[in-house]
N, C-alpha and C positions, 0 to 999 in steps of 0.2 A: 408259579410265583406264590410263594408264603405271604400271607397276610396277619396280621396281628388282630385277632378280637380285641373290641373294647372292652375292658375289666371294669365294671361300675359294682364298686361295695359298698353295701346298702344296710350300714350301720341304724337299726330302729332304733334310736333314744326315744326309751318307754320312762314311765310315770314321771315322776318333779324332774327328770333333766331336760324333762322340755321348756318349762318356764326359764331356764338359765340363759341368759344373756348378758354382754359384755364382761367385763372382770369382774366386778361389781358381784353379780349374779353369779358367776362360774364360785366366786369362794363367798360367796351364801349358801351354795348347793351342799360345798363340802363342809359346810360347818352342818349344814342340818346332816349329812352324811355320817359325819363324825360321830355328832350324837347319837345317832339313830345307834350306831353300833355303841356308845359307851353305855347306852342302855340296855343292849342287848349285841355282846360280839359275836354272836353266832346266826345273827339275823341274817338268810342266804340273799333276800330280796336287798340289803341292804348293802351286804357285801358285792354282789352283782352291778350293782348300782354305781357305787366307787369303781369298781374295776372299767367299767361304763368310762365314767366323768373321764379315768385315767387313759382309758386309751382315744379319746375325741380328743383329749390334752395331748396325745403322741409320746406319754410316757407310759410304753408297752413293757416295762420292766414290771414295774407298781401294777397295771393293768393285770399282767400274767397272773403276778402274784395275790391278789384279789379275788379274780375269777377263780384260780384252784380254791381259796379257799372256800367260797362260795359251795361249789362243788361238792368239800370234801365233808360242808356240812347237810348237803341234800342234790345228792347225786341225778334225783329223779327230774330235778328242773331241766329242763331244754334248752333255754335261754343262755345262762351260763357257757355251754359248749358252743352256742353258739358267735358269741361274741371272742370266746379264747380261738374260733377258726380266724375271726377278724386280725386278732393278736399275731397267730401264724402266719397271714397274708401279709403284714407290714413287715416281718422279718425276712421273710420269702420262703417257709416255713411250709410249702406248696403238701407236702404230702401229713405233716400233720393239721394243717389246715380241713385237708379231707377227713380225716380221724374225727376231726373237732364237728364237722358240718354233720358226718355221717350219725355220732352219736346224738345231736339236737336234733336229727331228723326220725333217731327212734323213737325217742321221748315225744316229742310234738311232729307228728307225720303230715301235718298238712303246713306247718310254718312254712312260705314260701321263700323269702327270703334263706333260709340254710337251704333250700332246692337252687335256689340262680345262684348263688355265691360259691354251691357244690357244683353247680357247671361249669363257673370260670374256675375254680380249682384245678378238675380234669382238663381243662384244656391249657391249661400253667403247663402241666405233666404231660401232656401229649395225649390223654386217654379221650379221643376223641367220639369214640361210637358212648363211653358212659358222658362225656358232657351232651351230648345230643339229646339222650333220653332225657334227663332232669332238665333240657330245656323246655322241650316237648311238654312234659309233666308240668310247665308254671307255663306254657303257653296256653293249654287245657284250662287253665282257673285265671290263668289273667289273659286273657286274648287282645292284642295287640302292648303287650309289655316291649317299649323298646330295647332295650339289654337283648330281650330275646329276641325279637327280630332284626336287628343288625348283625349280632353275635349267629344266629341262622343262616343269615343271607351269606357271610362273610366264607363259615365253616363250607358251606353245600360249597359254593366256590371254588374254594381249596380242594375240595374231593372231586371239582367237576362234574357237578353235579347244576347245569347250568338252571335247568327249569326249576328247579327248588331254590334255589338261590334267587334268581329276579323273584318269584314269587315273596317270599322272605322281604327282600331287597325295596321292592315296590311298593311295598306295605310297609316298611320301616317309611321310607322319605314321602308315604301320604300323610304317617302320623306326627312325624317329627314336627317339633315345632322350629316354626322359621329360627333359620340360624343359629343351629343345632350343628357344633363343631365336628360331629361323625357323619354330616351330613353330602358333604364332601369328600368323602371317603366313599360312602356307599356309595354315591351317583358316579364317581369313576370306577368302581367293581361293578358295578350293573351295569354299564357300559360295556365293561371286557367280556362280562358273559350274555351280551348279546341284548340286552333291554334298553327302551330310551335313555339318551342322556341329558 
């Protein structure tokens, strides 16, 4: 039986797009946005930031377009690729997505976020032993990260891999908080492979 991981993308809105809230707030953000770059249009922090606003807004077009340039003024940021892998996932964009995660993970090697968002990537594509290791690698620095231990429990599953799986499995639904909609899912796959239900 084929199981579907859950795909959680874990979009960080960093510096002032945190404070934005309601409409109000969302075109406050981009007015200070705007300026920021008519004072400086090659500001990469600023362009990044815009492309940011634009794809939280789900306009992945603007977004796209933003984040390249960003990039094309300071290749070495991490961030930038990392949010254009974001871009790729809402188009379904599975293998440049990986492109995108892979190159933010050169530049910033410990970002964990481009590590779990590069796992559900490969597992979009089927590449399942490389989604394993980059889950591995963010369970290492975050230990009990749900994403990863559902998405764990789920995978060992599917390869019949029953004792890795409830382990995974049993550790997810001790952390999950009550009425946690994947939570119902795991408890009936830890079931099939042999753990309480």
């Amino acid at each position: 039986m084929r199981r579907h991981p859950v795909r959680i993308v874990f979009a960080c809105i960093l510096g002032c797009l945190l404070v934005a809230g309601g409409v109000v707030g969302q075109e406050r953000l981009m007015a200070v946005l705007e300026a920021r770059l008519a004072t400086n249009p090659r500001d990469p922090a600023a362009l990044e930031d815009l492309g940011v606003e634009y794809l939280r807004r789900g306009d992945y077009t603007q977004a796209f377009i933003q984040l390249q340039k960003a990039i094309a003024v300071d290749a070495q940021r991490g961030t930038p690729f990392y949010y254009l892998g974001l871009v790729y996932f809402e188009k379904g964009l599975y293998f440049k997505e990986i492109e995108a995660y892979q190159k933010a993970i050169l530049l910033l090697p410990n970002f964990v976020p481009a590590h779990l968002n590069l796992a559900h990537a490969y597992l979009s594509v089927g590449k399942v032993p490389e989604a394993i290791e980059q889950y591995r690698w963010v369970e290492a620095r975050q230990p009990g990260n749900l994403p990863v231990l559902y998405n764990l429990g789920i995978v060992f599953a599917d390869l019949n891999k029953p004792a890795e799986a409830r382990r995974y499995l049993t550790e997810y639904l001790r952390l999950a908080p009550e009425g946690d909609p994947a939570s119902r899912k795991a408890a009936e796959v830890l079931a099939e492979v042999g753990g309480p239900s």
